[in-house]
N, C-alpha and C positions, 0 to 999 in steps of 0.2 A: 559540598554537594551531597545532597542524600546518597545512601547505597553505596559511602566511600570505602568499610569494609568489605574487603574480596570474602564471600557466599565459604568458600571452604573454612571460614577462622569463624565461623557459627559456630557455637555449639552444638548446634541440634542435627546442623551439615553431616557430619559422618553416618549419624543415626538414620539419619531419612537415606541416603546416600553411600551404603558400604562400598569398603573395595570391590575391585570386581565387577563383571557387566550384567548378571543374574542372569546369564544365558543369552544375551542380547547376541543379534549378529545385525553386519550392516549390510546394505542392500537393496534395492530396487526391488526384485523380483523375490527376495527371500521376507519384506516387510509387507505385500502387495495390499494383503487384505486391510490391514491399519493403516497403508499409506493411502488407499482407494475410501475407505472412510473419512480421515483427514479431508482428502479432495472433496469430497458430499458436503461436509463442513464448513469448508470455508463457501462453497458455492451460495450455502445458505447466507453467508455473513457477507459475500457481497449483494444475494439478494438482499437482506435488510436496508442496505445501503440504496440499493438501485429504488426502492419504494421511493425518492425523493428527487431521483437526478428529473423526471419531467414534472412533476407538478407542484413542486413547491415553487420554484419562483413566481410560476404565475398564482399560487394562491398569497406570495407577496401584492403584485399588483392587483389582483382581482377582488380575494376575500379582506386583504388589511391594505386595501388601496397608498401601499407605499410608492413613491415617484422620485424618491431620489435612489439609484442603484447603490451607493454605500451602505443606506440605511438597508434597501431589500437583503443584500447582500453579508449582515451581519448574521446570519444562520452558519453562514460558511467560514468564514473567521471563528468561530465558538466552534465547531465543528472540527475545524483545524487545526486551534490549541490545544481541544482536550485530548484529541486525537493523537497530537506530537508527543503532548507528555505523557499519557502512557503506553506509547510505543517506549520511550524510553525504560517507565519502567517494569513493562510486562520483561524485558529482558532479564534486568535484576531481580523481580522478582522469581521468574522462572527458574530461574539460578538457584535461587536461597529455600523454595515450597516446593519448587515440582513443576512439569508444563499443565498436568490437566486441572490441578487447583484455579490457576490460572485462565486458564481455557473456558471452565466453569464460572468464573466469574465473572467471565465479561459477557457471556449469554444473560446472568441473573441482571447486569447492570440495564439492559437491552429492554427489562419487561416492560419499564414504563411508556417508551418511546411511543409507540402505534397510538395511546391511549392520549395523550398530549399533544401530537399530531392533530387528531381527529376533536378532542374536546377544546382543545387550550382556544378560551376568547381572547384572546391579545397575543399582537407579534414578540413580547417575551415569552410566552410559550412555548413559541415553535424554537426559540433562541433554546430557550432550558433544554427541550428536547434535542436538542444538536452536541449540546454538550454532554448529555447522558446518551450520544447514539457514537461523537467523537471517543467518550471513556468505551464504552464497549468494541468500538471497531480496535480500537489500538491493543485491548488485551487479545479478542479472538484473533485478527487475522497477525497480526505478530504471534501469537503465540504458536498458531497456524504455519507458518513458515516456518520458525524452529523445530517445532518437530520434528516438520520434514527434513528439513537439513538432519537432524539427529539421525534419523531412519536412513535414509539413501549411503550416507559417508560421501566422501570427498569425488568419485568417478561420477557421477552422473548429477550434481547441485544440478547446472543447468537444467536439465529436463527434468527433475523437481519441480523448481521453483518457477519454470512454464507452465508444467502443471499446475499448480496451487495458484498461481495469477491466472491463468486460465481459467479455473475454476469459479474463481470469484471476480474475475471482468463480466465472463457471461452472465453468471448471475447478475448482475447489475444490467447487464445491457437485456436480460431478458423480462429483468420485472421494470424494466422505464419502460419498455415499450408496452408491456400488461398494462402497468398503471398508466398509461397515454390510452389507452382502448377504454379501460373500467372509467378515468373520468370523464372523457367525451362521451360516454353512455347514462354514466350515474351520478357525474359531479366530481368535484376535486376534493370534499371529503362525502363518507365517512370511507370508501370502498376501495380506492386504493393502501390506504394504509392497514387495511384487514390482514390485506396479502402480506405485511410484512408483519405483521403479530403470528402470522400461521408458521412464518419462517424462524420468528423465534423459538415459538414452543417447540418445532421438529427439532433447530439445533441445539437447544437448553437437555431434550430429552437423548440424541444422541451421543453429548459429550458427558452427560453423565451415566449415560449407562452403557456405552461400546467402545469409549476412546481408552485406550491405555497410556500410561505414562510412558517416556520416550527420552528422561536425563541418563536414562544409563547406558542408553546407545552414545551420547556425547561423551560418555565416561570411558566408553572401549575405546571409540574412536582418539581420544586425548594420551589412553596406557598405548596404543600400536601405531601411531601415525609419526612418522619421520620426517617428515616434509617440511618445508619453510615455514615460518612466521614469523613477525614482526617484536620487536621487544619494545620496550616501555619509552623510550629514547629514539624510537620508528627504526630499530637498525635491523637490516634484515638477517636472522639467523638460522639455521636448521637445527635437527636433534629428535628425539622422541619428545611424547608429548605432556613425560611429565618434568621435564626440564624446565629452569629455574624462568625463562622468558615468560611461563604459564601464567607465572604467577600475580598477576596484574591487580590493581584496583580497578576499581570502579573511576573516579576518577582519572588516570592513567590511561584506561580504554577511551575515555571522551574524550580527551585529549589527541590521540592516534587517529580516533573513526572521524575527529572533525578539522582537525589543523596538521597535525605532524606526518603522519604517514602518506606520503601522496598517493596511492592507490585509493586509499581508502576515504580520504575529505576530499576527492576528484569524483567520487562515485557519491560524497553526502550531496556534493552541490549540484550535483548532476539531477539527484531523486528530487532536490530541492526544486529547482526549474521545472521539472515534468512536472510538477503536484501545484503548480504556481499555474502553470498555463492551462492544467483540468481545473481549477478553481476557476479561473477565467471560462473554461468552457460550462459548466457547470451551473455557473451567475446567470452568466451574459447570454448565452445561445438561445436561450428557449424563447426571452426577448427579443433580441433583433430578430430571430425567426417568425414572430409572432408578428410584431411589430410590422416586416414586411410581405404582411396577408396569409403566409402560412396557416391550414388548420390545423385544429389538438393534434389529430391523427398524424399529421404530415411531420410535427416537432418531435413528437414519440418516435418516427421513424428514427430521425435524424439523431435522438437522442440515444438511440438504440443503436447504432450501426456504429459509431464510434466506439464503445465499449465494446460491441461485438468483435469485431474487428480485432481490436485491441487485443479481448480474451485469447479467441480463436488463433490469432499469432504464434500466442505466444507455445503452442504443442508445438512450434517447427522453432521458433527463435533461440526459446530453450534450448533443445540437443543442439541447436548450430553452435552458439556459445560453447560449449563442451567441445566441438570439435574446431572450432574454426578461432577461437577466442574470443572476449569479452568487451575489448576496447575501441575496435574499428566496427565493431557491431551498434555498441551504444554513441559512438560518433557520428555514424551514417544518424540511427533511428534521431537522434535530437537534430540535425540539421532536415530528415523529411517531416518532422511534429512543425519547423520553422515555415515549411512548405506549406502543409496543410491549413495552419493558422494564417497565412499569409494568405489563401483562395478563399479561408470565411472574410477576411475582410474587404478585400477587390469585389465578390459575387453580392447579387443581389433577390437570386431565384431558387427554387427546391435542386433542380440539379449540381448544378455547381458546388452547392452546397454538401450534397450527397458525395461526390468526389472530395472535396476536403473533408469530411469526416473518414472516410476510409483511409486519405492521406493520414490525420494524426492519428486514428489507430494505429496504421502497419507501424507509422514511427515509436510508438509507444510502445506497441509488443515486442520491437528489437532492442528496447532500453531495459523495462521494467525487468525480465528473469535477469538478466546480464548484469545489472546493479546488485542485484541480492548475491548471486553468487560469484560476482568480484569481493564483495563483502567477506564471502563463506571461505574462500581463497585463503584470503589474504589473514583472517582471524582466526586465532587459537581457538582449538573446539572448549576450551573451558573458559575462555570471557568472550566468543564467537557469538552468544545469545545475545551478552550486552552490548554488543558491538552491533548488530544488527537493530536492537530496540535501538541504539546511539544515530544508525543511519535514520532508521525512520522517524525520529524524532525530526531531524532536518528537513526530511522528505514530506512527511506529511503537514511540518510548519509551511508548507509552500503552498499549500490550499489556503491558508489564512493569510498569510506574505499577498498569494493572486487576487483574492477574493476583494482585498482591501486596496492594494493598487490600482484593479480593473474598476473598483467602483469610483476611486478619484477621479480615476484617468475619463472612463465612460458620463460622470456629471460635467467633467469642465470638458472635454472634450468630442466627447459623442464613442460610440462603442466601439465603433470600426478602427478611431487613432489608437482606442488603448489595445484591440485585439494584434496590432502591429507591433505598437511597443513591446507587448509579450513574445513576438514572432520572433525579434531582434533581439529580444534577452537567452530566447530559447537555442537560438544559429549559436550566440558567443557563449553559452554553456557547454554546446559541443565541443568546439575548439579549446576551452580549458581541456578538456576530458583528453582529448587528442594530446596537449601539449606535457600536458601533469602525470595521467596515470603511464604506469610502468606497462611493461609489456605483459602477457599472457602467459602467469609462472603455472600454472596449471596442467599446462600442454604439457610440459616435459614431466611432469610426476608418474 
């Protein structure tokens, strides 16, 4: 497995990386003004993202008249993979260069996307372009997350990473609905995709000249922290945090975040499932809504209020998790996404519809912070980065896992059996979660 050297037996690791925190402190309130940038940031980088949830499927069937939904739906599959594996490895790398080399990079990888969108004559274009929008999302908003987590320390991840998913749902729910207004005005291309070339060059310009680097708040955090963690073998230990459990592989952490630790491969298969049934919503909605007579404007709504929803959540879902704990939270949310999914495919009119999207956001925003920071939990602050790229490597492979089952299910079947089948995958994802993860070690620290 690549990255099977542990990041400290670099050599160059010490050098970028002295002892020491350079004056770091952790914090909420004491990091506000770099954590409140971070948030600006990733908003961008779910806007980039949002530029596609309303108009690209129908510019599958409209402008490259595709008719089988596997075939429309290979945007989101390339999207998926590229997306999964470098969630994985913006982790490791993060680890071994620094977060905002990182950060930086996956803006540069982003320039082409707008431009390929808008020119590319053939449905491999838009494919290429998914796979160079999948490599950039997976560096920026993973590496987005980490930081944060660097910043805040272990009392407040929830309301973090509410925050930071917050930030970048709206974004997304705010530029679907944009680009549902701009194409039903000016066409499906050139003008929605403008707006997300504009969101590139704001984020490319503010992470390289305001973000600061953020490994040596992970580094205080790992010399002072006493609290539990996991060792290589899933056995759970305490101790400070430069104790010999630290010291993991790469390997070793994949291993823990995907099969041996039950906290933590209850919470991959969990992210896995959510990102399986937004791949299904993502394909398939804008279709059947289209399909039965909806106009542009009416599918931009609809495509809009789910992420909104979603976002918006998660400022309250977050801090509950912090107070209330992680696991009966993300239990609840994956059995109402089951609900929700289950009213798109019973209804056949704008309302109903508009109530099930509000259903699978709320559910979605009491999952999404509450997975990252069972993650944050339960992993040492010094292979914590990797372990989290390890989640969402899982997690975002379930956009490609969705996108490809929904379009089987929806050719032989028609769209409404496979939007069930997903329903019914999403209810018994919960119940693992319920049955596997451990209780909420958080609370007593």
């Amino acid at each position: 497995m690549p990255g099977n050297t542990h990041p400290r037996h670099d050599p160059g690791y010490h050098a970028r990386y002295p002892s020491g925190s350079r004056g770091a402190v952790l914090g909420l309130r004491q990091n506000l003004a770099q954590f409140m940038l971070l948030v600006a940031v990733n908003a961008l980088v779910g806007g980039t993202l949002g530029q596609e949830r309303t108009v690209l499927p129908l510019l599958a069937s409209r402008t490259f008249h595709l008719d089988q939904y596997t075939s429309a739906l290979t945007y989101i599959i390339a999207f998926g993979l590229s997306k999964a594996a470098m969630n994985y490895f913006a982790g490791t790398l993060s680890d071994r260069y620094g977060r905002k080399p990182v950060l930086v990079a996956g803006w540069l990888v982003a320039i082409p996307v707008p431009l390929m969108l808008i020119f590319g004559p053939s449905w491999a274009w838009i494919v290429a372009a998914n796979v160079f929008l999948g490599v950039s999302q997976g560096l920026t908003w993973s590496t987005a997350v980490i930081m944060k987590m660097d910043l805040v320390g272990p009392k407040q991840r929830g309301l973090a990473m509410g925050l930071n998913e917050a930030a970048g749902y709206l974004g997304v729910s705010i530029t679907a609905l944009a680009t549902g207004y701009i194409a039903a005005e000016h066409g499906l291309r050139p003008g929605p995709f403008l707006l997300g070339a504009a969101y590139i060059a704001l984020g490319l310009g503010l992470s390289v000249l305001f973000v600061r680097e953020t490994h040596h708040h992970a580094k205080l955090e790992a010399s002072q922290h006493g609290a539990t963690y996991i060792d290589a073998r899933g056995n759970t230990r305490g101790g400070v945090g430069g104790s010999a459990h630290a010291d993991l592989t790469t390997r070793q952490v994949f291993a823990l975040t995907s099969f041996k630790d039950r906290s933590l491969s209850a919470a991959s298969q969990a992210g896995l499932v959510n990102n399986l049934n937004d791949g299904l919503a993502w394909g398939l909605f804008p279709v059947l809504f289209i399909g039965s007579g909806l106009s542009l404007n009416q599918v931009g709504i609809l495509a809009a209020v789910y992420p909104a929803v979603w976002g918006a959540g998660q400022l309250i879902t977050g801090a509950a998790s912090d107070k209330w704990g992680r696991k009966w939270l993300i239990v609840a949310g994956m059995l109402v996404q089951a609900a929700g999914l289950a009213t798109v495919a019973a209804a056949h009119t704008f309302g109903p519809w508009l109530f099930a999207a509000i259903l699978l956001g709320l559910g979605t925003a009491m999952v999404y912070p509450a997975l990252l920071a069972a993650i944050g939990d339960v992993a040492h602050p010094l292979w914590r980065a990797r372990s989290v790229g390890i989640y969402r490597l899982w997690r975002d492979g379930g956009f490609a896992i969705g996108a490809l089952l929904a379009g089987l299910l929806a050719d032989r079947y028609g769209i409404p059996a496979a939007i069930t089948t997903v329903a019914v995958l999403t209810a018994a994802s919960g119940i693992i979660v319920a049955v596997r993860m451990r209780g909420d070690d958080h609370l007593s620290r």
